[in-house]
C-alpha positions in Angstrom: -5.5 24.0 -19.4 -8.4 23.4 -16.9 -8.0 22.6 -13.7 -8.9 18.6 -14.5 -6.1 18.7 -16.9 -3.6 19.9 -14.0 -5.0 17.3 -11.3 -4.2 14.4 -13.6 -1.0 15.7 -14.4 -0.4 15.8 -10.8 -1.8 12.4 -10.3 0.8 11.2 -12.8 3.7 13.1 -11.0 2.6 11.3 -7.7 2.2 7.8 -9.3 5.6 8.2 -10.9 7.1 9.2 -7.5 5.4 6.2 -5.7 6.6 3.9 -8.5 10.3 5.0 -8.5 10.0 4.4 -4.5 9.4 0.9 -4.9 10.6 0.2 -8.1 14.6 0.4 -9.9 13.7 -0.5 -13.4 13.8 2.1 -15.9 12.1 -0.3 -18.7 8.0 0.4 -19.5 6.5 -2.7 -17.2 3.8 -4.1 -19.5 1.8 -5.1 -16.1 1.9 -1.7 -14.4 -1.4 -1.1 -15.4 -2.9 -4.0 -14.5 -1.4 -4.2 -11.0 -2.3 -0.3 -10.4 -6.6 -1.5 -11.4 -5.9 -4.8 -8.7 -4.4 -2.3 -6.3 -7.8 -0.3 -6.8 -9.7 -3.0 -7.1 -8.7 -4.1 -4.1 -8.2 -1.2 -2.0 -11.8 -1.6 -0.1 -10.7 -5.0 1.2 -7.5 -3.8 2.3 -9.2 -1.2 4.3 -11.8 -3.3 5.4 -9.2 -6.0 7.1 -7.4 -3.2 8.6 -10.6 -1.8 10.6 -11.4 -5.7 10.9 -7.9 -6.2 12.8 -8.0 -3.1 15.0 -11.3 -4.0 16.2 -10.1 -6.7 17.6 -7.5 -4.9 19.8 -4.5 -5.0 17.6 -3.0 -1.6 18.4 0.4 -0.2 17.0 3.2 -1.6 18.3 1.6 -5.2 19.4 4.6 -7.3 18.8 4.2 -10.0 16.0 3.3 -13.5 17.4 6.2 -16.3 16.6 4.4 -19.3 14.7 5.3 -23.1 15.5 6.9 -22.8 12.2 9.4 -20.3 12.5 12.9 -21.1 14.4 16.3 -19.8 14.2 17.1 -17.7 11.7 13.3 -17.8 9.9 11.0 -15.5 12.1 9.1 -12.8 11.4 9.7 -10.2 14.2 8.0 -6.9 14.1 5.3 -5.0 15.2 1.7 -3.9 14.2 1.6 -0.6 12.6 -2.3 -0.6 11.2 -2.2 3.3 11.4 0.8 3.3 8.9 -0.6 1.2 6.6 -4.0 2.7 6.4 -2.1 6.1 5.4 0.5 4.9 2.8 -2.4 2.7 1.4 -4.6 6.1 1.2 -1.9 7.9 -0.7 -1.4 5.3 -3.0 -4.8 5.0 -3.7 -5.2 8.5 -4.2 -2.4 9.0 -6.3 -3.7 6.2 -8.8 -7.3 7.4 -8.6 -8.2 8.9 -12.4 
């Protein structure tokens, strides 16, 4: 076995692992290849908005602004965590990488 043969082996392990994290089904998902190629597809752009938002001063932790919309019981409270974000989006990208 060369040592191509083990990385995507490897890849396949991780990919496995980050799908069992998400997901509960046990049942083949005839999408699953088509949302892993968006997910790469779009993986520049989600990088790309998160150095976009940080430039503009977002930091971790900035508390999430309250929109007119949201009242009692329907808000969206939280903070920024761009630093998180750009790391789990790494691994996944790197785990589905061929």
């Amino acid at each position: 076995m060369s040592d191509g043969d083990s990385n995507s082996g490897s890849n396949e392990n991780n990919v496995a692992a980050l799908i069992g994290t998400f997901c509960s089904c046990k049942e083949h998902d005839p999408f699953e290849d088509y949302c892993k190629r968006l997910f790469i597809l779009y993986y520049d752009i989600y990088q790309t908005n998160i150095e976009k938002e940080v430039s503009k001063g977002i930091v971790d932790g900035t508390q999430f602004v309250r929109t007119r919309f949201e009242g009692q019981g329907n808000t969206m409270d939280g903070t920024f965590e761009y630093s998180k974000l750009k790391v789990r989006l790494e691994k996944i990208y790197n785990a589905l990488k061929i």
